[in-house]
N, C-alpha and C positions, 0 to 999 in steps of 0.2 A: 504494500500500500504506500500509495506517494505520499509526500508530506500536506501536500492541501486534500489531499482523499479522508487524512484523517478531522479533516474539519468537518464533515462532510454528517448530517446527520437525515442521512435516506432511510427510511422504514424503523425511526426510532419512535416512540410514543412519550408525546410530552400534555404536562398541566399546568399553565400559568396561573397563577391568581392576581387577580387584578388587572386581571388583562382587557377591560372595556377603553382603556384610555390610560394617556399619560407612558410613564416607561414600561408598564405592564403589558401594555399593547402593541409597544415599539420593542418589547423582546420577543412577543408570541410569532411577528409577522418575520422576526430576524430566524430563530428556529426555522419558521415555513418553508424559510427562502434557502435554507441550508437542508430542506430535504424531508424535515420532520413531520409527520399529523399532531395537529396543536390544538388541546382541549384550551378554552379558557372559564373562567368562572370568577363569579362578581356576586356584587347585589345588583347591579342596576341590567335589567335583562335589553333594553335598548342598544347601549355601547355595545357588550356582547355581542349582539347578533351584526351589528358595523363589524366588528374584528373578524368572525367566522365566517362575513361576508370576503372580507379582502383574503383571507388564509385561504380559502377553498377556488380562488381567482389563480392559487398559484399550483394549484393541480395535485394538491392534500389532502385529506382530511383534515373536518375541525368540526369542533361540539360547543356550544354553548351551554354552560351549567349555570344555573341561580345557587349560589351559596354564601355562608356568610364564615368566614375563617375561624371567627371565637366559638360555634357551634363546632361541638367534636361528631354531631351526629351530621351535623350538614358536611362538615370535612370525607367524613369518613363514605358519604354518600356520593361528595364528588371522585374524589381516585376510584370507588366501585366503579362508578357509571363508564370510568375510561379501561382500566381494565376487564370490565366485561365485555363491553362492546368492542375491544382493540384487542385484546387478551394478552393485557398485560400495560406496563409502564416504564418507559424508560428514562428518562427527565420531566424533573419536579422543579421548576419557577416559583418558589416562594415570594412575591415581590409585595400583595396587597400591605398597607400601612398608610397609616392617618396621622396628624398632628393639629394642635392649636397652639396662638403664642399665647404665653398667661407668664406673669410673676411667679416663681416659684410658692413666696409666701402668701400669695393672692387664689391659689391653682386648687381648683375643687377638688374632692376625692374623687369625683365621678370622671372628670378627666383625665386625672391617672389610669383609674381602672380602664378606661375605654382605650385609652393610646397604648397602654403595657398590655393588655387582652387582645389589640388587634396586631401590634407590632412584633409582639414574642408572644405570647402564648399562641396566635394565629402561626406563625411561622413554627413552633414544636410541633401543633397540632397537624399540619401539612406535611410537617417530615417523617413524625413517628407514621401517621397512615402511611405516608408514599414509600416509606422504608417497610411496612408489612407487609407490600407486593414487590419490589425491589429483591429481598431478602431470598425470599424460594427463587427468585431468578437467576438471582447469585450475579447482579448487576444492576447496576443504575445510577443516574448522577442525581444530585441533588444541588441548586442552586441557590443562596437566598442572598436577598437585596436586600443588602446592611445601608450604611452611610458614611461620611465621612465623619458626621456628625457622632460617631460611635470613639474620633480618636480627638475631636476637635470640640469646643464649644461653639459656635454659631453665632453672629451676629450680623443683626440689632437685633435677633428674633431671642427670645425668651422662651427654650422649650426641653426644661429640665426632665420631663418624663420620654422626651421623643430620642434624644442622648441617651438617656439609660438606655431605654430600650433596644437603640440600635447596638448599643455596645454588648448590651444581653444576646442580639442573635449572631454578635461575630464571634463569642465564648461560644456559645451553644453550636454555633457551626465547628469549631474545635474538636468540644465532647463527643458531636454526634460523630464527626469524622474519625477522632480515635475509635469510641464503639464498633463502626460499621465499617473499617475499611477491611475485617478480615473474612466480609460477607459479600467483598467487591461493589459496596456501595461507595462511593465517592461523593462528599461534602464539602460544598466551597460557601464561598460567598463574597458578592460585588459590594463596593462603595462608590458607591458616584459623589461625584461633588455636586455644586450646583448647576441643575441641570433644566436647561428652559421646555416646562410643560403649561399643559393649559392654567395650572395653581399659578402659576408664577405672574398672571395677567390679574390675579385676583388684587383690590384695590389695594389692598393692609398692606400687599408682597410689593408692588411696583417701590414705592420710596428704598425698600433696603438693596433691590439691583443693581444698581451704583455701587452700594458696599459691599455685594455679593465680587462682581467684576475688577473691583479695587483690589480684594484679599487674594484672586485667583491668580496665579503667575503668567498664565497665557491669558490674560486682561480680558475673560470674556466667560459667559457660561457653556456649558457644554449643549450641545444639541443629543437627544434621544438615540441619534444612529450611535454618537457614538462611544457609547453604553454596549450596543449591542454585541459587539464583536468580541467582549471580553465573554461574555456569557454564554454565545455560542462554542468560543472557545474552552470553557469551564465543563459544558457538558459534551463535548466532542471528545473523540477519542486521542485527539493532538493534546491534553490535560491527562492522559491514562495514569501517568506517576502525580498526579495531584491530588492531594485532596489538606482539607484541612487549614487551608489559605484564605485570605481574604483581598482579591483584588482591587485596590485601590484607585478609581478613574475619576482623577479632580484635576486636573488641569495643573496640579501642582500646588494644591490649596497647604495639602499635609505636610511638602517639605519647607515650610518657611519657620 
C-alpha cells in the first residue's frame, strides 16, 4: 500500500456527532471524500438531513440519526443503528460540544452540568458505546475534538467549565487509548484553535475576533477544511502506530 493509499478510508464505517453544522459537518463531509459511509447524529434533525444530503452526493452512504450525547440510551441507540444497518463501525467522530461565556463566580450550577455533561460525559458516552463494537472487531479508530482551550485559557471569553472540560477529554482520550490499544482500538484527539464557524458571526463573538486573530501567530482564524485533514489522518491507516495523542491545529496559538 502506497503512502497516500493509507489515507484513504474506502469501505470504512464512521459516526460523527454533531455533524449538522459547524466542524462536525466539515469532518463528516472530509471522511466522505476520503472514501468512508458517514452516519451523523445531532438534535437538530434539519442540519442533519443538509449533511446526508451533500455525503451521499459523493457516492457513500450516510444516515441521519436524532440523538442527544448526554442520553447513554440515545448514544447507545445511535452506534446500534450504524452497526446494524452497516455491520459494524469503524470510526467514531466525537466532536458535539456546547459552551457559554459566564464569570466563573457568576456561573450557575446548571451551566456546569450542561457544558461538562455535553463536553465529556457526551464524548465517554460515545467512546465507551463505539468501543463495544470496535472491540469484537479487534479494530477501530476513535477520534474526539478536544481544544486548545484544554492547554490554554481563552480570551476575552470567560468559560471556566468549557477549559475543564476540554482538558477532561484530552486525559480521557489518554486513558481510553492506554485501555484499548491492546484490543486494536486506537484513541486520538484534535484541538483546533480558533476556528471561523457559523458561532463565531454570533453578536457576543464578533468584538473578541480581533483578539482571537491578535493571539494567533499566523494572524488569522482557521477555516473548517483545515481541521479536516488532521482527522482524516487520525482515523486513516497513515496514524496505524498512533494512538493516545492529541493533535494540536491552532495556527500556533499554543506555542507562544
Amino acid at each position: 500500500m502506497s503512502v497516500l493509499d493509507r489515507f484513504r478510508l474506502d469501505g470504512r464505517r464512521a459516526l460523527v456527532t454533531g455533524g449538522g453544522t459547524g466542524i462536525g459537518k466539515g469532518l463528516a463531509q472530509a471522511l466522505a471524500e476520503a472514501g468512508a459511509d458517514v452516519a451523523v447524529c445531532g438534535r437538530t434533525a434539519a442540519t442533519l438531513d443538509v449533511t446526508v444530503a451533500e455525503i451521499e452526493s459523493r457516492g457513500v452512504r450516510s444516515k441521519a440519526i436524532h440523538a442527544d450525547v448526554t442520553s447513554a440510551d440515545d448514544v447507545r441507540a445511535a452506534v446500534q443503528a450504524v452497526a446494524d444497518d452497516w455491520g459494524g463501525l469503524d470510526i467514531a467522530v466525537n466532536n458535539a460540544g456546547i459552551t457559554t461565556w459566564v464569570d466563573a463566580v457568576d456561573m450557575p450550577e446548571d451551566d456546569w452540568d450542561r457544558v461538562l455533561d455535553t463536553n465529556l460525559k457526551g464524548v465517554f458516552l460515545c467512546s465507551q458505546e463505539a468501543a463495544r463494537v470496535m472491540i469484537p472487531q479487534g479494530r477501530g479508530a476513535i477520534v474526539n475534538v478536544a481544544s486548545i482551550s484544554a492547554q490554554i485559557i481563552n480570551r476575552p471569553q470567560q468559560q471556566a467549565h468549557y477549559s475543564a472540560s476540554k482538558a477532561g477529554v484530552v486525559h480521557l482520550t489518554r486513558a481510553l487509548a492506554a485501555e484499548w490499544a491492546e484490543h486494536g482500538v486506537r484513541v486520538n484527539a484534535v484541538s483546533p484553535g480558533y476556528t471561523r464557524t457559523e458561532m463565531v458571526n454570533a453578536p457576543h463573538m464578533i468584538p473578541a475576533r480581533p483578539i482571537w486573530t491578535r493571539d494567533t501567530p499566523m494572524g488569522r482564524m482557521a477555516e473548517i477544511e483545515e481541521i479536516q485533514g488532521a482527522v482524516v489522518f487520525l482515523a486513516s491507516d497513515a496514524a496505524a502506530f498512533v494512538t493516545g495523542h492529541d493533535l494540536v491545529v491552532d495556527g500556533g496559538v499554543t506555542a507562544w
